[in-house]
C-alpha positions in Angstrom: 21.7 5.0 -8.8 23.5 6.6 -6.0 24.0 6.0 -2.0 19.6 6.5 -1.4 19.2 3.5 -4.1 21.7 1.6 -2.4 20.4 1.8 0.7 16.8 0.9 0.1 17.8 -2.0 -2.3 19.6 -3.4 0.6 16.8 -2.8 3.3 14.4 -3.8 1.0 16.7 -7.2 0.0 16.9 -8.1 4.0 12.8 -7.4 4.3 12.2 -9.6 1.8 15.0 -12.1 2.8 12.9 -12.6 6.5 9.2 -14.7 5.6 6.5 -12.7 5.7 4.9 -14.3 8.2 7.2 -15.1 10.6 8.2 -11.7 10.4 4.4 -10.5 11.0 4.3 -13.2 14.4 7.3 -12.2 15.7 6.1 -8.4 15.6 2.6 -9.2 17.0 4.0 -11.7 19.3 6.7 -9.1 20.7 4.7 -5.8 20.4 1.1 -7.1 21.3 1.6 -9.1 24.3 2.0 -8.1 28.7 4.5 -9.4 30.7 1.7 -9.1 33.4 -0.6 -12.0 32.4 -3.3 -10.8 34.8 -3.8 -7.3 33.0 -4.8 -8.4 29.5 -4.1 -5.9 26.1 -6.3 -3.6 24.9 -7.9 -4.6 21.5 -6.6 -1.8 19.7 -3.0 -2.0 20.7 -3.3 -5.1 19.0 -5.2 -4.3 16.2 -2.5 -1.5 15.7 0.3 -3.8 15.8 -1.1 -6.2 13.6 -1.4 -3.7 11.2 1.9 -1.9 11.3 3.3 -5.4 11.3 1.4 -6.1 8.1 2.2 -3.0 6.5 5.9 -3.6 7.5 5.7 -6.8 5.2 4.6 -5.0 2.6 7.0 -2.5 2.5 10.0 -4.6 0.6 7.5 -6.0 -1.6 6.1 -2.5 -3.1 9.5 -0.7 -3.0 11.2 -3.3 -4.9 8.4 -3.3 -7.8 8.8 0.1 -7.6 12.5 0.8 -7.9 12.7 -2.1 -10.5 9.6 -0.1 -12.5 11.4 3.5 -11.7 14.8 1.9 -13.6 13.4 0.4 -16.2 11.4 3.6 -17.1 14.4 6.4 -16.6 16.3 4.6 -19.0 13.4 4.9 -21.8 14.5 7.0 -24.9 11.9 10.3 -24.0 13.0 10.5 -19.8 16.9 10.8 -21.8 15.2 13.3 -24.4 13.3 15.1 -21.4 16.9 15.6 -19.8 18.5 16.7 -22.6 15.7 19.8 -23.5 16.6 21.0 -20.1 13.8 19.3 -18.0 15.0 19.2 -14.0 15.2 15.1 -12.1 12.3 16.2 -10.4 10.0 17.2 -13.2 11.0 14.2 -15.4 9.7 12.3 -12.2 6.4 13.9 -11.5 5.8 14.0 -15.5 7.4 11.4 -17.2 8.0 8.4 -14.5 5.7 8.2 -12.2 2.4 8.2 -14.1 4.1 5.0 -15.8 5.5 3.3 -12.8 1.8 4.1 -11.1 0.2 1.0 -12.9 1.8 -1.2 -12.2 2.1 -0.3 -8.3 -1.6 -0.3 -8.6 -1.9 -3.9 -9.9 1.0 -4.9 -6.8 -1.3 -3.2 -4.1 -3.8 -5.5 -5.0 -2.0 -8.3 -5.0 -0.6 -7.3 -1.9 -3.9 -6.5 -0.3 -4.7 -10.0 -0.9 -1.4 -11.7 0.9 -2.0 -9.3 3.8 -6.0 -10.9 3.8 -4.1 -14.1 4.1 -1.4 -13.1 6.6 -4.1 -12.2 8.8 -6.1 -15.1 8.2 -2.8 -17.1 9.2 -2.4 -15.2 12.0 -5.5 -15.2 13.2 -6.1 -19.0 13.4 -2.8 -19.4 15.3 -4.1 -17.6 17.5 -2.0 -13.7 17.7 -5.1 -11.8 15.7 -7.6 -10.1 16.6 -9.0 -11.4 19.7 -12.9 -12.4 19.2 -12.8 -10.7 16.0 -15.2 -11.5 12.7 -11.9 -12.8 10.6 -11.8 -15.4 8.9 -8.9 -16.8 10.3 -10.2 -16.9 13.7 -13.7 -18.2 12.1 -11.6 -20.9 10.4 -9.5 -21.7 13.6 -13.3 -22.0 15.6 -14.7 -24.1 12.3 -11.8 -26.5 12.4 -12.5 -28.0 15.9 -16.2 -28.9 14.8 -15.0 -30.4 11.1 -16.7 -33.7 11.7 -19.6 -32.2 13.0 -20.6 -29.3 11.0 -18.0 -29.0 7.7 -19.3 -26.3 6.5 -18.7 -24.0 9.8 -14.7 -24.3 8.4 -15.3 -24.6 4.5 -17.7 -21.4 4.2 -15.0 -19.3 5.3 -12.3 -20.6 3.8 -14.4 -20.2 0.6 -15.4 -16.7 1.0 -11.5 -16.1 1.5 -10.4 -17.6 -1.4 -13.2 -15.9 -3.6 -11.6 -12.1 -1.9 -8.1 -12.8 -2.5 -8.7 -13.9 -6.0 -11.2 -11.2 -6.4 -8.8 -8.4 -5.4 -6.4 -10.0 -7.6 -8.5 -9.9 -10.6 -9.8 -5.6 -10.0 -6.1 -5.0 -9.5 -5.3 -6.7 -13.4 -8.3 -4.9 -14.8 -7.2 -1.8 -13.0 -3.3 -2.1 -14.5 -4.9 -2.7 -17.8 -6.8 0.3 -18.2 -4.1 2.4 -17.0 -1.6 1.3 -18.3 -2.0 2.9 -21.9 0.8 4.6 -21.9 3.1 1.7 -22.0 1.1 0.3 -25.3 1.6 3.8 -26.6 5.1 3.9 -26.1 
């Protein structure tokens, strides 16, 4: 746990310190938008910002599983055996740590997958998403003008979202659960 760990832990601390979605607006709002209102952006500088703003958000959230995972793991009884038979850091990593800490950054993914289906959802019906664009926030934000007309214009979306994001939260469980044997068998 040395100056790199440090480092991370902090960045990673102030990423997740900032909301997720404010920080994902401010991004888009800064990075995808002209000064010259006349000359409108391209769809896939914004598409590209929304992404590497999503993917920003992210970041903090998977490297602190990880590093919490990583340190829990070195400090198992065969990673200090692995040391002490002569093994080098880098081949008790690629051997010993990672195929345990993989798991459960599997199972994280997918949980992340599913706030970053909501993030751009929420970004989307306020407006900053994908111009025009088959998500389902922008299908919700078009559905909620004609709620007393035609409900099910805003509820089918918002259905089909919810049935994703707890969808990809449930293959990301049964993926951690099948591969995590080794932890049983530790």
């Amino acid at each position: 746990r040395g100056k790199v760990d440090l480092v991370l832990s902090t960045a990673f601390n102030v990423g997740l310190a900032i909301p997720n979605l404010v920080l994902a607006l401010a991004l888009v709002s800064v990075l995808a938008t002209n000064v010259d209102m006349t000359n409108p952006v391209p769809i896939w500088r914004r598409v590209t910002v929304l992404v590497i703003s999503l993917t920003i958000v992210l970041i903090p959230i998977l490297g602190r599983i990880a590093r919490g995972a990583t340190l829990t793991w070195s400090g198992r009884e065969f990673v200090t055996a692995a040391r002490s038979m002569g093994m080098r850091d880098m081949q008790i990593i690629r051997k010993h740590i990672v195929p345990n800490v993989l798991p459960a950054l599997i199972a994280v993914a997918f949980l992340a997958f599913g706030v970053v289906i909501i993030a751009e959802a929420s970004l989307s019906l306020l407006g900053v998403g994908i111009p025009d664009g088959g998500s389902w926030g922008g299908m919700i934000a078009r559905g909620r003008n004609d709620l007393e007309y035609s409900p099910h214009v805003l509820y089918i979306p918002v259905i089909f979202l919810a049935i994703t994001v707890i969808s990809t939260n449930h293959i990301g469980e049964v993926l951690r659960s099948k591969l995590d044997s080794r932890e049983a068998k530790v």
